[in-house]
C-alpha positions as CSV (number, residue, x, y, z in Angstrom):
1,X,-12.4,-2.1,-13.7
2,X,-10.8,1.1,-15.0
3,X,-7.6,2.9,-13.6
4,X,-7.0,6.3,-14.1
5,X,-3.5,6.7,-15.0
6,X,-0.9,9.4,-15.5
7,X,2.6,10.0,-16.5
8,X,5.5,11.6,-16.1
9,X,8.3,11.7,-18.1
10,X,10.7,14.6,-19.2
11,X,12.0,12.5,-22.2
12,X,10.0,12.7,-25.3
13,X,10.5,9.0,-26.2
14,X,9.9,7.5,-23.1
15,X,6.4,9.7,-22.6
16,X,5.1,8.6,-26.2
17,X,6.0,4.8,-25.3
18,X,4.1,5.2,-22.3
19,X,1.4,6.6,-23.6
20,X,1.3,3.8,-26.5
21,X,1.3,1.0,-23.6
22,X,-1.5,2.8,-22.1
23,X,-3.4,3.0,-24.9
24,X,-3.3,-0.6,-25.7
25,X,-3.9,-2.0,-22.2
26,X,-8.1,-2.1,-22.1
27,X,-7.8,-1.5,-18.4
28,X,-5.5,1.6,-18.5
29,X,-7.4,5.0,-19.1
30,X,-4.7,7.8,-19.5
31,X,-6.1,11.1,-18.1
32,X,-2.7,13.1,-18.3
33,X,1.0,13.1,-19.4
34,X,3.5,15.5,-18.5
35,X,7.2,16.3,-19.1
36,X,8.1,18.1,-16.0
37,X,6.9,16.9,-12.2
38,X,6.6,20.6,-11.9
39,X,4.0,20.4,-14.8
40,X,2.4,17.9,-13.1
41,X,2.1,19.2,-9.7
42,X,-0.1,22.2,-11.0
43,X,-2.8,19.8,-12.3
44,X,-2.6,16.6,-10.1
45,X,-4.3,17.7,-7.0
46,X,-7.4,18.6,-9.5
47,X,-7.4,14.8,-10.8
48,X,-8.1,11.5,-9.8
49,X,-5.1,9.4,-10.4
50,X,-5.4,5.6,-9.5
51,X,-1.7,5.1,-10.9
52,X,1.0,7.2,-11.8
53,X,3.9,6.1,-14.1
54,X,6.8,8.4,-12.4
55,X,10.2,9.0,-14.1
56,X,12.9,9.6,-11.6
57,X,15.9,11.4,-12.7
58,X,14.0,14.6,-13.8
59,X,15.6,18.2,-13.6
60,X,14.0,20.6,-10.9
61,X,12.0,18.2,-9.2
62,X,13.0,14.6,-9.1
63,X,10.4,11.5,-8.8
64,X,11.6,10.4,-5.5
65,X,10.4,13.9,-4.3
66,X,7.2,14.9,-6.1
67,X,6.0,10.9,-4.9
68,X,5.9,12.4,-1.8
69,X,3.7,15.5,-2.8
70,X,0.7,13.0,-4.3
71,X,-2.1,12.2,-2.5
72,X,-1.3,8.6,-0.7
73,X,-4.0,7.1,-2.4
74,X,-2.2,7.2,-5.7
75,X,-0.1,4.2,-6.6
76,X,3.5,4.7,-8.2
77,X,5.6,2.8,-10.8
78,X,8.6,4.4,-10.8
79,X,10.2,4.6,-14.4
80,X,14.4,4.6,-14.4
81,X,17.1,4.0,-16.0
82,X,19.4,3.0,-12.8
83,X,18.6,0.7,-10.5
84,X,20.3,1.5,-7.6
85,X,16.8,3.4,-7.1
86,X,14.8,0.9,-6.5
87,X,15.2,1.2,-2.7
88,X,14.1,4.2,-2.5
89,X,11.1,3.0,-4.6
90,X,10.2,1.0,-1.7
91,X,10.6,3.7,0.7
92,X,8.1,5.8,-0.6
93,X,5.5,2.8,-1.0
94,X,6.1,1.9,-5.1
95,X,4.3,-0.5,-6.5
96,X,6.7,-1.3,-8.7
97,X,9.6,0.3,-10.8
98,X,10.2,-0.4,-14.7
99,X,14.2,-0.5,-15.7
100,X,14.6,1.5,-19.2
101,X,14.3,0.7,-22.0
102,X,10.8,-0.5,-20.8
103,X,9.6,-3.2,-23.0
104,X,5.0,-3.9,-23.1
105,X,5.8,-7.5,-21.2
106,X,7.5,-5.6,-18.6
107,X,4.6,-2.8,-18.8
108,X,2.1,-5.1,-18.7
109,X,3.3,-7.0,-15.8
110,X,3.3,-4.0,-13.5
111,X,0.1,-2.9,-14.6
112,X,-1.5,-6.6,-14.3
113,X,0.4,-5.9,-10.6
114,X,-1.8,-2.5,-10.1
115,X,-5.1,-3.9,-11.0
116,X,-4.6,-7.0,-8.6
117,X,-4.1,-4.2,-6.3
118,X,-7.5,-2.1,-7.1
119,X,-9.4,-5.2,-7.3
120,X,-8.5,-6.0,-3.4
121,X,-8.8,-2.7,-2.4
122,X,-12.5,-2.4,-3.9
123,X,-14.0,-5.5,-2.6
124,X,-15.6,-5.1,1.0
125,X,-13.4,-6.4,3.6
126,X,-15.5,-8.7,4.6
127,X,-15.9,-10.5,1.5
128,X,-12.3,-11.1,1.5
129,X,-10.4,-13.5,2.8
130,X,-6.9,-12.5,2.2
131,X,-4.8,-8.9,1.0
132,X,-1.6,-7.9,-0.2
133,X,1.3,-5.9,1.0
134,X,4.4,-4.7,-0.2
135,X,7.6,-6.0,2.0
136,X,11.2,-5.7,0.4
137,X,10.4,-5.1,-3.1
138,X,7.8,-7.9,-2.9
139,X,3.9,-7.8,-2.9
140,X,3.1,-10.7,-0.2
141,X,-0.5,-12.2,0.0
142,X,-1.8,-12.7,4.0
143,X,-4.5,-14.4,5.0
144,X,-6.7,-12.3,7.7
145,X,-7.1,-15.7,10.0
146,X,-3.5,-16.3,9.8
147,X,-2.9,-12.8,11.7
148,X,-2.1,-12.6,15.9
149,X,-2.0,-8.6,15.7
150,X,-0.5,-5.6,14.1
151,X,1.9,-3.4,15.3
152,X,2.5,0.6,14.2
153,X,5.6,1.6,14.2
154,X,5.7,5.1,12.6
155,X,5.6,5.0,8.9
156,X,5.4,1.3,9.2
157,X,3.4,-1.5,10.4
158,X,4.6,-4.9,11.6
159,X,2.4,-8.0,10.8
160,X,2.8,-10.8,13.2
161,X,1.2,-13.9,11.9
162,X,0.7,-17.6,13.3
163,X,3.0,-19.6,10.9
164,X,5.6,-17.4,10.7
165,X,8.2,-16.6,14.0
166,X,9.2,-13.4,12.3
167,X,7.0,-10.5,11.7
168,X,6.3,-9.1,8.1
169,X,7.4,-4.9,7.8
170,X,5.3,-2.8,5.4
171,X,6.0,0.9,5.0
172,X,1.8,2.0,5.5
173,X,-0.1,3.5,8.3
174,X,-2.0,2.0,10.6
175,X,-4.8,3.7,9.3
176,X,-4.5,2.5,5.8
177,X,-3.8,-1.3,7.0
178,X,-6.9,-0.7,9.0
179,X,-9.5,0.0,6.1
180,X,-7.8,-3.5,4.5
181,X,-9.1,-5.2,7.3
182,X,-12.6,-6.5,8.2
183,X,-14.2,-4.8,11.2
184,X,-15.9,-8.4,12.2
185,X,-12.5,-10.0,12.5
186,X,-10.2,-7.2,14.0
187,X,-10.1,-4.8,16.9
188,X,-8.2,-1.5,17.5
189,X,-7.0,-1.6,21.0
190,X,-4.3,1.0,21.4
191,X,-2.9,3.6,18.7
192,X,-0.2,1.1,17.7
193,X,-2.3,-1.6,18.1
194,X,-5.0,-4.0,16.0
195,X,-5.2,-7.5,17.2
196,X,-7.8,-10.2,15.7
197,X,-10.9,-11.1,17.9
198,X,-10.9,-14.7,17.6
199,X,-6.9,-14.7,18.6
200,X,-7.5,-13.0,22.0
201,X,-6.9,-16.3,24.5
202,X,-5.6,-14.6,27.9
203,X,-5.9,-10.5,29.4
204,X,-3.7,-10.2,31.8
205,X,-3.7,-6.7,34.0
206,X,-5.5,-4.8,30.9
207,X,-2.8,-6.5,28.5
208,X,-3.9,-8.8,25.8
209,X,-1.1,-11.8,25.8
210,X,0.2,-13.5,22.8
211,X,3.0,-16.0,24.1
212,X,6.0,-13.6,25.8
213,X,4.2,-10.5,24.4
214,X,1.9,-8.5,25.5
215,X,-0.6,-6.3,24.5
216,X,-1.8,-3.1,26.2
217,X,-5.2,-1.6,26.3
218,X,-5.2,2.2,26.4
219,X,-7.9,4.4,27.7
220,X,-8.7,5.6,24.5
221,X,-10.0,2.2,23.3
222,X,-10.8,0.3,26.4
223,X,-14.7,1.1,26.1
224,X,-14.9,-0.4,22.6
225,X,-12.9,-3.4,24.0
226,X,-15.1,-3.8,26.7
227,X,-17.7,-3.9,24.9
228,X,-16.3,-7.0,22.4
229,X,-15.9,-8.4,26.2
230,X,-19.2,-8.0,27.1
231,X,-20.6,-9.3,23.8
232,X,-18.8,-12.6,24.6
233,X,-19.6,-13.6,27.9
């Protein structure tokens, strides 16, 4: 597959390096460079950007705040030379961040990264068996029959699995986790709530129970769930 890429650099070096491991990477397609984020932000909306390579200590308008201007579709790399940014890289969803002077293994790797990434996100649901998310600077790989439920929690969601007492936190929506997941296998049973089908074992009072916790059904989606009830008995 092809990503259409973009980047954003206001040092003249670093955007013609960029542009140079672009070109070289048969995957890659380049479909803009900029030196200013406040270039960029007049042409971007107009574009369809897979990946954006994003310098962060830019005058005027920094990386860390035009990420959160791009459409939420649009993967980041953040490109810096400090690394005490690389936690707010994770707060706004990175994919990865490149310490400069950026050498092609380095590029490379986080591009290899962003294709794994498209390649999951492409395939039908159904035809997959496991996904990635990112949790504390790491991309982890879940297994959809390993899940209990899902949990919302504002700009994050928690992922409670079977093999693992502690739950895993990825800064997504609930609505973005839910097109990752196969409609077969999983259930939407309350706005903060997605639990697996085949994990439901005991209802209790129109609460869903998984060990000590418990699970409501709202109104909202109780029809739906009813109707998985039905289907079953």
């Amino acid at each position: 597959m092809v990503i259409n890429c973009v980047i954003v650099d206001d040092e003249p070096l670093a955007l013609g390096l960029l542009e140079s491991y672009v070109n070289k990477t048969p995957f890659l397609l380049l479909t803009g460079k900029y030196s200013s984020a406040v270039q960029a932000l007049k042409e971007i909306p107009d574009k369809k950007i897979d990946l954006l390579f994003l310098d962060i200590q830019m005058p005027e308008l920094n990386g860390l705040e035009f990420s959160r201007m791009i459409d939420e579709h649009t993967r980041i790399v953040f490109t810096t030379a400090f690394n005490q940014y690389a936690i707010d890289g994770y707060r706004v969803n990175a994919l990865d961040y490149l310490l400069k002077p950026i050498s092609y293994i380095d590029f490379l790797q986080a591009a290899n990264k962003a294709l794994q990434w498209f390649e999951l996100i492409k395939k039908k649901p159904e035809e997959k068996e496991s996904f990635f998310v990112k949790s504390e600077y790491k991309l982890l790989q879940i297994q959809f029959d390993k899940i209990l439920y899902i949990e919302g929690l504002k700009d994050y969601v928690k992922i409670y699995t079977e093999d693992s007492p502690k739950a895993i936190l990825s800064l997504m929506s609930m609505k973005s986790i839910e097109e990752l997941l196969p409609g077969s296998r999983f259930i939407r049973v309350h706005r903060s709530f997605i639990v697996q089908k085949s994990k439901i074992k005991i209802i209790e009072r129109n609460r869903i129970v998984f060990g000590k916790n418990y699970i409501p059904i709202s109104d909202s989606y109780k029809e739906g769930f009813q109707r998985f009830l039905n289907e079953r008995s």
